[in-house]
C-alpha positions in Angstrom: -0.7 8.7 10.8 2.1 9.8 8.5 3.4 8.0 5.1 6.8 8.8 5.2 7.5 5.9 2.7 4.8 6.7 0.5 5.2 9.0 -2.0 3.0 10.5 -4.9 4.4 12.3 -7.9 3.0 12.8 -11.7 6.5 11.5 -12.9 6.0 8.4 -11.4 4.0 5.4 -12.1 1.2 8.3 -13.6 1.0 9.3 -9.8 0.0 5.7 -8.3 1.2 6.0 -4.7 4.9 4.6 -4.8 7.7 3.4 -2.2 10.1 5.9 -1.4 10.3 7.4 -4.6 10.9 3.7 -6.4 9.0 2.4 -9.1 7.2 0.2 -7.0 3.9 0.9 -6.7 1.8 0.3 -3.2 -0.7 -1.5 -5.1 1.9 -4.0 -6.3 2.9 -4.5 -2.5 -0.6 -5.2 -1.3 -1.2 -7.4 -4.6 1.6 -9.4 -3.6 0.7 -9.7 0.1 -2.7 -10.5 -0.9 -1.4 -13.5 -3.1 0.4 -15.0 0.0 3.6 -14.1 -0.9 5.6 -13.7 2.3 7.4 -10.0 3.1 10.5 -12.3 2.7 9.8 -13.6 -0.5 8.8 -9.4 -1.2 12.3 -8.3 -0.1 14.0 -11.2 -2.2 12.1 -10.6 -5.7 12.8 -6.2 -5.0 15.6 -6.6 -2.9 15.3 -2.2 -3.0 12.5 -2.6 -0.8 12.8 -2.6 3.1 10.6 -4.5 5.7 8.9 -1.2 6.9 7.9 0.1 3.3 5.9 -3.4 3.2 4.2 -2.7 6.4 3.3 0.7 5.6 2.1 0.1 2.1 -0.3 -2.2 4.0 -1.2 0.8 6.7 -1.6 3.3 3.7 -4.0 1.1 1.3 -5.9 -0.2 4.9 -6.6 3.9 5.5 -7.6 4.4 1.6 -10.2 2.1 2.3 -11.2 3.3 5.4 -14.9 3.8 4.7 -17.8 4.0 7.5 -21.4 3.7 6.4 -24.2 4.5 9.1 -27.1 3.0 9.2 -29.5 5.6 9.4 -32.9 3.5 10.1 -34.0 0.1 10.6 -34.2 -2.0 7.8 -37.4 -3.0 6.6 
């Protein structure tokens, strides 16, 4: 999958994954989502943000934790 809305430069935020180029950072979007705001309530309080920035801040931290861990025998 592509990020098209996710961008990453030294400039910004010390190189945290941002929106767009905004100084809104994608951890800030999940943090949010993750404290039950509502992507309405999102787009009200940063009213620079867009619905699909929200949804692929979620896609982008969902692959960054993408981690698969193979059990390799039996456990004792």
């Amino acid at each position: 999958m592509t990020y098209d809305r996710i961008t990453v430069g030294p400039d910004t935020l010390e190189g945290k994954p941002c929106i767009r180029g905004l100084r809104i950072s994608v951890e800030t979007v999940v943090r949010l989502v993750a404290a039950g705001w509502s992507f309405d309530e999102i787009l009200t309080e940063y009213p620079d943000l867009e619905r699909d920035d929200i949804t692929q801040a979620l896609q982008y931290a969902a692959a960054a934790t993408n981690v698969h861990h193979y059990q390799l025998r039996e456990p004792a």
